[in-house]
PDB file of N, CA, C and O in Angstrom:
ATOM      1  N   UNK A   1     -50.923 -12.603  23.471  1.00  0.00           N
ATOM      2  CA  UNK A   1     -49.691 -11.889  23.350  1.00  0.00           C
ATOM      3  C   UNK A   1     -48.680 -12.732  22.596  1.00  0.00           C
ATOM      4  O   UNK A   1     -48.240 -13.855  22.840  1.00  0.00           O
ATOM      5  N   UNK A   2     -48.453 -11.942  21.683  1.00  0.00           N
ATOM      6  CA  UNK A   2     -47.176 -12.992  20.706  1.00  0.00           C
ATOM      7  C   UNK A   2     -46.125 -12.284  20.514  1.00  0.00           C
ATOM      8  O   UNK A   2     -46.197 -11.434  19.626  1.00  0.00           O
ATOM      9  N   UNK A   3     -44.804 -12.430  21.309  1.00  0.00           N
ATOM     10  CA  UNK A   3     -44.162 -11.563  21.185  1.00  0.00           C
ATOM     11  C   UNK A   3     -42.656 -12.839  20.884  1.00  0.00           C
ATOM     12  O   UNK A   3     -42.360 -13.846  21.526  1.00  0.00           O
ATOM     13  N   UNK A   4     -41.983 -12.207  19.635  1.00  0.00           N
ATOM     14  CA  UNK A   4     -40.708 -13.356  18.957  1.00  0.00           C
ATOM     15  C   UNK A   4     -39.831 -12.400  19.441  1.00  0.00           C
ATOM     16  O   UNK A   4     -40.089 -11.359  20.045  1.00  0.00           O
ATOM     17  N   UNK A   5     -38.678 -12.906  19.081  1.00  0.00           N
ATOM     18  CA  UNK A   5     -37.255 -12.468  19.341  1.00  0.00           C
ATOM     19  C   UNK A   5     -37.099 -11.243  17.710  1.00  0.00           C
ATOM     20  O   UNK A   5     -35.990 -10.769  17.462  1.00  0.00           O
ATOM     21  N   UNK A   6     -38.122 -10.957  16.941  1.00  0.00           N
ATOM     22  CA  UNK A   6     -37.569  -9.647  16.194  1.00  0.00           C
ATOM     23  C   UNK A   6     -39.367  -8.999  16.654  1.00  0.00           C
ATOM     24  O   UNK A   6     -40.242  -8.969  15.789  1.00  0.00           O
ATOM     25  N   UNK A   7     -39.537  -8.706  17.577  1.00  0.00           N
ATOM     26  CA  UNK A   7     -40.425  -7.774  17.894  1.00  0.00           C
ATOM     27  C   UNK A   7     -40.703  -6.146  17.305  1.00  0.00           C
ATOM     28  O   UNK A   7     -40.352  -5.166  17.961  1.00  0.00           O
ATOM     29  N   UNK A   8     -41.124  -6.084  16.482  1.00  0.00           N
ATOM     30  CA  UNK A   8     -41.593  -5.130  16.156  1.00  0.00           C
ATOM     31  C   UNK A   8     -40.670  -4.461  14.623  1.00  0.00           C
ATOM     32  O   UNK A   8     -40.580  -3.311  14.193  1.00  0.00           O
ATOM     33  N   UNK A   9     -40.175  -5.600  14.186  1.00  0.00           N
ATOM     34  CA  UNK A   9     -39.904  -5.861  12.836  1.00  0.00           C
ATOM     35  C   UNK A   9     -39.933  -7.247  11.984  1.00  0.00           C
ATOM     36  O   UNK A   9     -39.510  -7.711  10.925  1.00  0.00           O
ATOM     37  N   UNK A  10     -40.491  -7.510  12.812  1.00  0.00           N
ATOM     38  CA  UNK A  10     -40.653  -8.720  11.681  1.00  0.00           C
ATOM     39  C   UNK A  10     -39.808  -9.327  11.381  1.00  0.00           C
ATOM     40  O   UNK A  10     -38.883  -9.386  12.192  1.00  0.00           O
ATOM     41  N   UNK A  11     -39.646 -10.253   9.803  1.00  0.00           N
ATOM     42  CA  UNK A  11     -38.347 -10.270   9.613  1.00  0.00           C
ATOM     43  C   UNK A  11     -37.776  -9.534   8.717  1.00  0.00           C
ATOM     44  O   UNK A  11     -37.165  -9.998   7.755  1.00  0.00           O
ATOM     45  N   UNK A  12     -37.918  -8.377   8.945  1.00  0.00           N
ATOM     46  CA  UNK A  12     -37.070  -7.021   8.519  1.00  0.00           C
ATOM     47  C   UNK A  12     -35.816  -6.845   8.974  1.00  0.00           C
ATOM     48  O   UNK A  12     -35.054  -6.082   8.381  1.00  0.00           O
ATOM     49  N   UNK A  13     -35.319  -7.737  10.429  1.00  0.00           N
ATOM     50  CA  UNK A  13     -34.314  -7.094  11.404  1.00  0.00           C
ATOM     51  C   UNK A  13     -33.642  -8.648  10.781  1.00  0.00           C
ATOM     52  O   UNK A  13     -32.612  -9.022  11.342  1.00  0.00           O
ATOM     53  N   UNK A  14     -34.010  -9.231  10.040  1.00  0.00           N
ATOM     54  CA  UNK A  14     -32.900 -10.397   9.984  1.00  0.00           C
ATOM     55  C   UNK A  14     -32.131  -9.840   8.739  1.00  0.00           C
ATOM     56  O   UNK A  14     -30.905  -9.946   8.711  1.00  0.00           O
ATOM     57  N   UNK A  15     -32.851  -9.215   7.646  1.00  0.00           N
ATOM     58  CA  UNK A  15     -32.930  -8.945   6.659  1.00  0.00           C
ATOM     59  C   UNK A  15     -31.578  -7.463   5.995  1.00  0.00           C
ATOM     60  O   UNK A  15     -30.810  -7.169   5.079  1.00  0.00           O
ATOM     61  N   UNK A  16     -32.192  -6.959   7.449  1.00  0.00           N
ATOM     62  CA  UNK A  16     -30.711  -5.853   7.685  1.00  0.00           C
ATOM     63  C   UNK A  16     -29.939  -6.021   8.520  1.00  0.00           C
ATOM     64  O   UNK A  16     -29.258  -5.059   8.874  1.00  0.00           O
ATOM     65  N   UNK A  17     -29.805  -6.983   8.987  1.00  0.00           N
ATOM     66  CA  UNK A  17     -28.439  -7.759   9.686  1.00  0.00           C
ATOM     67  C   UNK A  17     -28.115  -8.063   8.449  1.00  0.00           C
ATOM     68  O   UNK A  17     -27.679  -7.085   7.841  1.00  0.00           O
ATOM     69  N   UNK A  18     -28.159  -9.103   7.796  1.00  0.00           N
ATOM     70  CA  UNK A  18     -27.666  -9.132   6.609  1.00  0.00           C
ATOM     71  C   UNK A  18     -26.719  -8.675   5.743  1.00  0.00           C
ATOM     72  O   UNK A  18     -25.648  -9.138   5.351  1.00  0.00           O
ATOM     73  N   UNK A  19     -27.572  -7.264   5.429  1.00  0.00           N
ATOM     74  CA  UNK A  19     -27.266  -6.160   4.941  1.00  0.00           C
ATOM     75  C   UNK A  19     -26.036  -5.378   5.503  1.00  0.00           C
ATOM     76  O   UNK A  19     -25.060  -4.927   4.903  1.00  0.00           O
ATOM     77  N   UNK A  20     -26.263  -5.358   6.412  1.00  0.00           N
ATOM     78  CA  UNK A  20     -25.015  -4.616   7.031  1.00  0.00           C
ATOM     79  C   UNK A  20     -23.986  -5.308   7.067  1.00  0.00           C
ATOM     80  O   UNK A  20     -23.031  -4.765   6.510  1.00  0.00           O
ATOM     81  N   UNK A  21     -23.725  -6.607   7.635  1.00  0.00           N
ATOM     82  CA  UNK A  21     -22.810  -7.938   7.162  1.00  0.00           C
ATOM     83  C   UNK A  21     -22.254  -7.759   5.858  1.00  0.00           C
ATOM     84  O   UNK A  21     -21.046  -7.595   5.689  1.00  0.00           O
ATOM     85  N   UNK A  22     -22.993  -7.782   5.035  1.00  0.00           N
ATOM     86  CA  UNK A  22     -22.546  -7.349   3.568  1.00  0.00           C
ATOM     87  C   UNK A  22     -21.750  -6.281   3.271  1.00  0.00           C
ATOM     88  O   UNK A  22     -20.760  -6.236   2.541  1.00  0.00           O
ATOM     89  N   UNK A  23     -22.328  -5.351   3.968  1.00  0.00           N
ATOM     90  CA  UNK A  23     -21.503  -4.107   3.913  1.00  0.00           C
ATOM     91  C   UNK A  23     -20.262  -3.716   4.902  1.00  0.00           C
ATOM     92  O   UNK A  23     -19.593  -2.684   4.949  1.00  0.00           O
ATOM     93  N   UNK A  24     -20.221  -4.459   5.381  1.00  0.00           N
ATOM     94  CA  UNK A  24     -19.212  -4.596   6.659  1.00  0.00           C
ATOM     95  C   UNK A  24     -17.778  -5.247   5.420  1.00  0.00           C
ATOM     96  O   UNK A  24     -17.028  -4.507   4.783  1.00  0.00           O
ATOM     97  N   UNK A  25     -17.771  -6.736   5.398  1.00  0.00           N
ATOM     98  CA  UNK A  25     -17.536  -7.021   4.540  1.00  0.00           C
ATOM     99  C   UNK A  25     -17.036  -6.562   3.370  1.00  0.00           C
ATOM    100  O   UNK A  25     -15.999  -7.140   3.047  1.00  0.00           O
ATOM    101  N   UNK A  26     -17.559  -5.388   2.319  1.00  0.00           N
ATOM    102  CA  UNK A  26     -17.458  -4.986   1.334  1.00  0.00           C
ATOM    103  C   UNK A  26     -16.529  -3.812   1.582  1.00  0.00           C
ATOM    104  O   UNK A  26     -15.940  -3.241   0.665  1.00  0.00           O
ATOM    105  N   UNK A  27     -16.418  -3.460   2.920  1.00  0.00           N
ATOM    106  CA  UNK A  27     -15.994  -2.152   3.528  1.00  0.00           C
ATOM    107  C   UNK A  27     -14.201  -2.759   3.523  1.00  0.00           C
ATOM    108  O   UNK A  27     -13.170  -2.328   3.007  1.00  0.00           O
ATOM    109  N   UNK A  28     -14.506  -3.844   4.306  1.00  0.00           N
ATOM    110  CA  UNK A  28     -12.860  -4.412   4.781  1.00  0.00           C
ATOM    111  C   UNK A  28     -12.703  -4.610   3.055  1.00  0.00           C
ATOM    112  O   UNK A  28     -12.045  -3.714   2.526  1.00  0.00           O
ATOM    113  N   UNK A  29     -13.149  -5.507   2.281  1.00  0.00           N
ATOM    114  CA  UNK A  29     -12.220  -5.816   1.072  1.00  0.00           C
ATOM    115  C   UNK A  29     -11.651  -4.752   0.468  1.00  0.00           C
ATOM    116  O   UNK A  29     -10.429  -4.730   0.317  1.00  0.00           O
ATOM    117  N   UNK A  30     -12.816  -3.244  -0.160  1.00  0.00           N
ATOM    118  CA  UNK A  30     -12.261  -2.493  -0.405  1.00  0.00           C
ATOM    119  C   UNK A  30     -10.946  -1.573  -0.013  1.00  0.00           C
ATOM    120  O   UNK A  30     -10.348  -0.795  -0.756  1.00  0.00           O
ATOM    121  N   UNK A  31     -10.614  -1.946   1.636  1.00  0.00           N
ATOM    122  CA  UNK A  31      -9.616  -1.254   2.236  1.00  0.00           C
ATOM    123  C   UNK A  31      -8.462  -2.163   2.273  1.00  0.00           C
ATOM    124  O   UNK A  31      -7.314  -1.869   2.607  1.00  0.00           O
ATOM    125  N   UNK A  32      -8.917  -3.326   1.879  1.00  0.00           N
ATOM    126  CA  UNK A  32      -7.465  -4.117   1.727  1.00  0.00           C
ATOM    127  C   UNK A  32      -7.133  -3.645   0.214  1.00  0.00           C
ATOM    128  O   UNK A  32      -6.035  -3.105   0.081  1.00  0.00           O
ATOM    129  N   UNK A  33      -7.892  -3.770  -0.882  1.00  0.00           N
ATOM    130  CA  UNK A  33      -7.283  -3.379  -2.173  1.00  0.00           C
ATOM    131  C   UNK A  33      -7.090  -2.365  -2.615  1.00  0.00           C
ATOM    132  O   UNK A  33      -6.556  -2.278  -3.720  1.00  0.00           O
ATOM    133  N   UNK A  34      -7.482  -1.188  -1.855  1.00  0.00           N
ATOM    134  CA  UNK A  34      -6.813   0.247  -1.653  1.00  0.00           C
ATOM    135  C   UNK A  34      -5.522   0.112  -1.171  1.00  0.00           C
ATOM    136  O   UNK A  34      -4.604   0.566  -1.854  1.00  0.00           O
ATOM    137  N   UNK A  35      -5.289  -0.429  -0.118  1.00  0.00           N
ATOM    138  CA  UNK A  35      -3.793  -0.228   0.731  1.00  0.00           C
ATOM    139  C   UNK A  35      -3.167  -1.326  -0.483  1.00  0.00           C
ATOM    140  O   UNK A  35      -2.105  -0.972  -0.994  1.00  0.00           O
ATOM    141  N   UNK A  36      -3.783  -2.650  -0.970  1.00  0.00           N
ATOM    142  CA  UNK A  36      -2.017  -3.039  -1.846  1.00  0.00           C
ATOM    143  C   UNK A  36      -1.796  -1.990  -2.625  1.00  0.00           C
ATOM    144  O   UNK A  36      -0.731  -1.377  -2.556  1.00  0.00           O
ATOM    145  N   UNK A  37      -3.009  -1.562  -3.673  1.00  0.00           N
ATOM    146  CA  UNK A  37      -2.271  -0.684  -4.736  1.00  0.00           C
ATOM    147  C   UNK A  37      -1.356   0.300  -4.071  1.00  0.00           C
ATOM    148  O   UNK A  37      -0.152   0.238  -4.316  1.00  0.00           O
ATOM    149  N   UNK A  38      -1.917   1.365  -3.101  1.00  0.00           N
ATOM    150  CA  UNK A  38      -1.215   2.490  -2.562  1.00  0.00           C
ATOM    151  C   UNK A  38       0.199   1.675  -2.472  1.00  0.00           C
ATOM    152  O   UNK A  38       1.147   2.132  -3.110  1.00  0.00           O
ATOM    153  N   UNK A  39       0.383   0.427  -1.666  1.00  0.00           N
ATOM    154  CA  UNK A  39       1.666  -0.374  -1.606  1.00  0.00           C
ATOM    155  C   UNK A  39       2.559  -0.751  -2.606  1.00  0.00           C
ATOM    156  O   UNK A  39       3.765  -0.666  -2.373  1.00  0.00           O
ATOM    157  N   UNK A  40       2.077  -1.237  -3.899  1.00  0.00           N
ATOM    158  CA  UNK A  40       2.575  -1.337  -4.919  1.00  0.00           C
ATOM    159  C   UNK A  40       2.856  -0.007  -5.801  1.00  0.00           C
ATOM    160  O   UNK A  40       3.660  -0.134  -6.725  1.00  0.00           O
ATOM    161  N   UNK A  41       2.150   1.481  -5.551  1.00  0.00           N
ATOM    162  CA  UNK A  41       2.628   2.585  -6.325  1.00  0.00           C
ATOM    163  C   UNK A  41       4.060   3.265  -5.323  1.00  0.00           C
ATOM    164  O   UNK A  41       4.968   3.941  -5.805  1.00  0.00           O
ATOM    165  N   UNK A  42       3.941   2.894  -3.974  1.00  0.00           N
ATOM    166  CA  UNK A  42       4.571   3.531  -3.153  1.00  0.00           C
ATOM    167  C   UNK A  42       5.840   2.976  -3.794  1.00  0.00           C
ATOM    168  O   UNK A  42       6.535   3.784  -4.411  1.00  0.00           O
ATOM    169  N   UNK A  43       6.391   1.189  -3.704  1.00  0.00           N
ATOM    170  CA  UNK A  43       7.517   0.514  -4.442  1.00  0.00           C
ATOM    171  C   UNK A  43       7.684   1.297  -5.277  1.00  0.00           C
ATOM    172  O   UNK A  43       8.456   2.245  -5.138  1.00  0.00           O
ATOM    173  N   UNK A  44       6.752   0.999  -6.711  1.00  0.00           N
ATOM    174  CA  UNK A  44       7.060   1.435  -7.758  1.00  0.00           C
ATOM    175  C   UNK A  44       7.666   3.255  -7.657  1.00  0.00           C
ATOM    176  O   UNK A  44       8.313   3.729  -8.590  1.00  0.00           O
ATOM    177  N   UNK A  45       7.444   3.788  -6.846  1.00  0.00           N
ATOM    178  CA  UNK A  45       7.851   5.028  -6.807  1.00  0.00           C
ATOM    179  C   UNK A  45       9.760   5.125  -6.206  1.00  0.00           C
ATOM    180  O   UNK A  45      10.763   5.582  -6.754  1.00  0.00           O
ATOM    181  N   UNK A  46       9.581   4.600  -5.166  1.00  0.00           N
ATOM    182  CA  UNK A  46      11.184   4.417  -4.583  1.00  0.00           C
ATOM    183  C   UNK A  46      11.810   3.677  -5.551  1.00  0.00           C
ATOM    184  O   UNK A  46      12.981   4.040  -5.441  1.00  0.00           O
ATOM    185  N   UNK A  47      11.761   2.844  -6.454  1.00  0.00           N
ATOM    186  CA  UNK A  47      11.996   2.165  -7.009  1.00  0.00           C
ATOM    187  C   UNK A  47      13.155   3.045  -8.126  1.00  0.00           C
ATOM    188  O   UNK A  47      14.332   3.237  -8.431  1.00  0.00           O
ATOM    189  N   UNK A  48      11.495   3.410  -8.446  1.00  0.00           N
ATOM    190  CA  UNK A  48      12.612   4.826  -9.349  1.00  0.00           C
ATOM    191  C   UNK A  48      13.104   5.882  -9.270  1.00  0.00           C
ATOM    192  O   UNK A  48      13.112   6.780 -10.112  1.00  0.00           O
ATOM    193  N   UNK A  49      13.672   5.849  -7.983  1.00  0.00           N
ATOM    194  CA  UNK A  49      14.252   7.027  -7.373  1.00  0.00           C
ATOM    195  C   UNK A  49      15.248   6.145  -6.693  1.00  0.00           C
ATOM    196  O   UNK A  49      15.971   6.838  -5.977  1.00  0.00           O
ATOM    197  N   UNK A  50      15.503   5.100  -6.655  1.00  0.00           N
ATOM    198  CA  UNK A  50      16.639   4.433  -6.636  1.00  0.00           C
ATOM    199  C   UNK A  50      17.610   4.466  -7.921  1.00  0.00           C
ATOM    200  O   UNK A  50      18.786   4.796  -7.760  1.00  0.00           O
ATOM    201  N   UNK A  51      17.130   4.131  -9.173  1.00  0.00           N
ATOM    202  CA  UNK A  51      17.537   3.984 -10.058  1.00  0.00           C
ATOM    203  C   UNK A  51      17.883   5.380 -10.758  1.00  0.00           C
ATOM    204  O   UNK A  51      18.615   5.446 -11.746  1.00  0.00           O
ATOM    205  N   UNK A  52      17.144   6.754 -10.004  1.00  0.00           N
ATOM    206  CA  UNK A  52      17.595   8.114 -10.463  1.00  0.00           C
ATOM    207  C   UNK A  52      19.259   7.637  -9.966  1.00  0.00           C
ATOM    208  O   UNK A  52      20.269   7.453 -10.646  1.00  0.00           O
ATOM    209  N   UNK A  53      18.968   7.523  -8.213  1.00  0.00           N
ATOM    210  CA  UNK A  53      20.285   7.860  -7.325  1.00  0.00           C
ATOM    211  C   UNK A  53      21.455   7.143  -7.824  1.00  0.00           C
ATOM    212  O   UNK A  53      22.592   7.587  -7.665  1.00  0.00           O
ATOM    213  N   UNK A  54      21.191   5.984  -8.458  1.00  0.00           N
ATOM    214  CA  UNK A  54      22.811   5.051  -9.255  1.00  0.00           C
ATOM    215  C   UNK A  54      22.683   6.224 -10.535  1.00  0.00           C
ATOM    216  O   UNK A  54      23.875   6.441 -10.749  1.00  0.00           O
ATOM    217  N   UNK A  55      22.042   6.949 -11.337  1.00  0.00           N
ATOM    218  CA  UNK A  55      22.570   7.313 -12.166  1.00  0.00           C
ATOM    219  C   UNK A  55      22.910   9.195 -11.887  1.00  0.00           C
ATOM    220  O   UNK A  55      23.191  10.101 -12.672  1.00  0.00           O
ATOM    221  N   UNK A  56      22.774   9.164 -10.869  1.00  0.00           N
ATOM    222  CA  UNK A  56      23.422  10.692 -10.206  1.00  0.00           C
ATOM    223  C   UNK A  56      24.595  10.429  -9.807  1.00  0.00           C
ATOM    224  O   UNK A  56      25.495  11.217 -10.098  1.00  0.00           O
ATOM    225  N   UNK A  57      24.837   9.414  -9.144  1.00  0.00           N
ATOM    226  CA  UNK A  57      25.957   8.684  -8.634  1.00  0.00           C
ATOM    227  C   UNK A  57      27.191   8.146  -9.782  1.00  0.00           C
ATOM    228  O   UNK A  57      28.395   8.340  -9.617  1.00  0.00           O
ATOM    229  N   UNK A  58      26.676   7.550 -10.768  1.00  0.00           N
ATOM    230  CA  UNK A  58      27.438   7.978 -11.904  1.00  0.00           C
ATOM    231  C   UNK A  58      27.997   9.121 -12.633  1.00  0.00           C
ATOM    232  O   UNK A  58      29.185   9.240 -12.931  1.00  0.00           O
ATOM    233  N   UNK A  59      27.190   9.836 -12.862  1.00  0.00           N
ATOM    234  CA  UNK A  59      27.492  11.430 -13.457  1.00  0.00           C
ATOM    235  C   UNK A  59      28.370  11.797 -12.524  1.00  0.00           C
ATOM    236  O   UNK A  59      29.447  12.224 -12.940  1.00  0.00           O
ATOM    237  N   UNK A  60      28.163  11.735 -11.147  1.00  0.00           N
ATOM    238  CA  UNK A  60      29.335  12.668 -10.278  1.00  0.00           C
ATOM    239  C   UNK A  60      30.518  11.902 -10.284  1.00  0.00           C
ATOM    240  O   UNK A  60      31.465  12.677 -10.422  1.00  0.00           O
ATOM    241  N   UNK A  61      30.946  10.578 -10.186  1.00  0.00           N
ATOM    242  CA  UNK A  61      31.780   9.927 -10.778  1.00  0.00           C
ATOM    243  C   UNK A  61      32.283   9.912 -12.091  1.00  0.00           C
ATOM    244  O   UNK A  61      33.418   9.434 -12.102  1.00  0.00           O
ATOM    245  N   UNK A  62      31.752  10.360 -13.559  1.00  0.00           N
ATOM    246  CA  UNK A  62      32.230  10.401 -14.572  1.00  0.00           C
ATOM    247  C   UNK A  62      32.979  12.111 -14.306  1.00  0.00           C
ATOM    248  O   UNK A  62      34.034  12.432 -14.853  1.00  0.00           O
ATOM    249  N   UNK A  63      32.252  12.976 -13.450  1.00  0.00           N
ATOM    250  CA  UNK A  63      32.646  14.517 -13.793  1.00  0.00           C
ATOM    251  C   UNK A  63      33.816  14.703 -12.498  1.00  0.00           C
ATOM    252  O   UNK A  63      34.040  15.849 -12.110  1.00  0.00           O
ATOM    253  N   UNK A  64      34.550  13.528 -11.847  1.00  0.00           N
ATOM    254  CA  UNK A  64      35.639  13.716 -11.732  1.00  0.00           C
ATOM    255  C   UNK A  64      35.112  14.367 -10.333  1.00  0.00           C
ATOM    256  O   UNK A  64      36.071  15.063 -10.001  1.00  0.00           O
ATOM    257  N   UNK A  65      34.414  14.473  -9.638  1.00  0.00           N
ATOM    258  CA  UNK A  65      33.896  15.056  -8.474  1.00  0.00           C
ATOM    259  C   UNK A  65      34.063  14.013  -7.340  1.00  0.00           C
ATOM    260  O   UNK A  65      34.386  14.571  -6.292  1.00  0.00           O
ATOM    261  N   UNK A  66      33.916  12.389  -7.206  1.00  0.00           N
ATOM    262  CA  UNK A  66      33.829  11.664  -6.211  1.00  0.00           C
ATOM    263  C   UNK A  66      35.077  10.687  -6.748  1.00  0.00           C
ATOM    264  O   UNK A  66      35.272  10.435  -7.937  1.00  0.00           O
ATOM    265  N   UNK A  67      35.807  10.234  -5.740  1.00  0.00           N
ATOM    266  CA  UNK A  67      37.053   9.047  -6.317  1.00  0.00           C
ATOM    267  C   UNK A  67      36.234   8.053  -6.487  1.00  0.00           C
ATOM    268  O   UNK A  67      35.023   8.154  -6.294  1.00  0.00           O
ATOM    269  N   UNK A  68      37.003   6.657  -6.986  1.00  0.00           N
ATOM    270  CA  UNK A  68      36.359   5.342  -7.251  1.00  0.00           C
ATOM    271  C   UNK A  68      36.212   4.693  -6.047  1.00  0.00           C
ATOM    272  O   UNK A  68      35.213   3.973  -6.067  1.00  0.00           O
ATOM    273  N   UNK A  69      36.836   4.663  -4.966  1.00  0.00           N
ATOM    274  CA  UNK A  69      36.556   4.227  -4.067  1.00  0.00           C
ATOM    275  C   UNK A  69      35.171   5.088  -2.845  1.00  0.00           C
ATOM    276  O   UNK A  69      34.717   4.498  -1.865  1.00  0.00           O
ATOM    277  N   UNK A  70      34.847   6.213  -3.171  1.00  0.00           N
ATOM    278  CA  UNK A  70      33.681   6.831  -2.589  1.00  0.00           C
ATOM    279  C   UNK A  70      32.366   6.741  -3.806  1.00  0.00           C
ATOM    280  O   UNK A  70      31.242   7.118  -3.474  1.00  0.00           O
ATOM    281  N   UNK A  71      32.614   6.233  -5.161  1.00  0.00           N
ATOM    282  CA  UNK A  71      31.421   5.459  -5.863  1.00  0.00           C
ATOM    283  C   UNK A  71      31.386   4.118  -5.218  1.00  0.00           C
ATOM    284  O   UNK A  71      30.247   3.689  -5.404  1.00  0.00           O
ATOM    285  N   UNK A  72      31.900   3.483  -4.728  1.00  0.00           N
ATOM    286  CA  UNK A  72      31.598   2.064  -4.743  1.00  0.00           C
ATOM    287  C   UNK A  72      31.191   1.817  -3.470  1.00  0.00           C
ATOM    288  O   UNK A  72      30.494   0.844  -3.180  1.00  0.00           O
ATOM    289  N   UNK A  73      31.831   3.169  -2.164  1.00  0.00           N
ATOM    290  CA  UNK A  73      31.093   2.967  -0.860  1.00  0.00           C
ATOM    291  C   UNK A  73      29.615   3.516  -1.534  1.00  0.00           C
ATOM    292  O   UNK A  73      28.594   2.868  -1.308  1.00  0.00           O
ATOM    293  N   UNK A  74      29.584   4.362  -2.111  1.00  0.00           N
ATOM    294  CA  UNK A  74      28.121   4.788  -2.034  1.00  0.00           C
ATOM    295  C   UNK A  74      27.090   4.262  -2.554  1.00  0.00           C
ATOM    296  O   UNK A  74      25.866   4.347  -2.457  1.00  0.00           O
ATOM    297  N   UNK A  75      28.268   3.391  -3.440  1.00  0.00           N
ATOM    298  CA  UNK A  75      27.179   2.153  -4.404  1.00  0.00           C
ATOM    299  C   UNK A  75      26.422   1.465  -3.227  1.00  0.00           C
ATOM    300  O   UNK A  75      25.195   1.495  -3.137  1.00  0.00           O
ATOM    301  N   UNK A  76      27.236   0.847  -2.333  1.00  0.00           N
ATOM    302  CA  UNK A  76      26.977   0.243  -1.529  1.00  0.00           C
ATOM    303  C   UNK A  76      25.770   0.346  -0.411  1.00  0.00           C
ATOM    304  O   UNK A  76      25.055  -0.417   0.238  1.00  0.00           O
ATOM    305  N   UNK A  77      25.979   1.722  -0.581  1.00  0.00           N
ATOM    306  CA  UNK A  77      25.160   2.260   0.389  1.00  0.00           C
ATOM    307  C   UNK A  77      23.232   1.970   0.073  1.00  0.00           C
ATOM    308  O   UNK A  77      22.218   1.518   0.605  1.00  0.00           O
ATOM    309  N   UNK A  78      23.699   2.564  -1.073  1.00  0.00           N
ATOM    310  CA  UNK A  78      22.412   2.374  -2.350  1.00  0.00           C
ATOM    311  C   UNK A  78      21.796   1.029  -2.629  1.00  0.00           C
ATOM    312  O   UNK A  78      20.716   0.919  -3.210  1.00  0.00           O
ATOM    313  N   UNK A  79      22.600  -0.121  -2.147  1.00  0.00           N
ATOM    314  CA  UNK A  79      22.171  -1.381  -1.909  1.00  0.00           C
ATOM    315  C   UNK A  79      22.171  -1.734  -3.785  1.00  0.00           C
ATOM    316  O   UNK A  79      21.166  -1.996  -4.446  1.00  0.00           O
ATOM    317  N   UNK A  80      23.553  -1.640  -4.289  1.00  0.00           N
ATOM    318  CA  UNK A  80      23.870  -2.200  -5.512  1.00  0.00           C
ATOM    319  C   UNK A  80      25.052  -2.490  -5.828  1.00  0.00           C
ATOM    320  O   UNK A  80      25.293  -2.988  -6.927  1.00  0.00           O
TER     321      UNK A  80
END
């Protein structure tokens, strides 16, 4: 009777341990460099929708609609 610690695979069962390790692995990296990009388009998106809101914020200030002192709170607000 010869019975090892991969019984009834040989070393097949080391072989797809391995394998799956690998893929385990390949699983996490890909989900880290999915989430930066998604992270870096998400910025890049607010980003420019910050830079819409200072120039909406202007126009209603040039068209005589907001005083200078409710542009500059709102500047403020806008974090500029």
């Amino acid at each position: 009777m010869m019975f090892g610690p991969h019984i009834g695979f040989g070393g097949f069962g080391m072989i797809f341990g391995c394998l799956f390790f690998i893929v385990i692995i390949a699983a996490i990296i890909t989900f880290i460099v999915l989430a930066a990009k998604s992270s870096k388009h998400r910025y890049e998106y607010w980003n420019k929708m910050g830079d819409k809101s200072l120039e909406i914020l202007k126009e209603r200030y040039a068209k005589g609609e907001i005083t200078k002192e409710q542009f500059e709170s709102m500047k403020k607000d806008l974090g500029y």
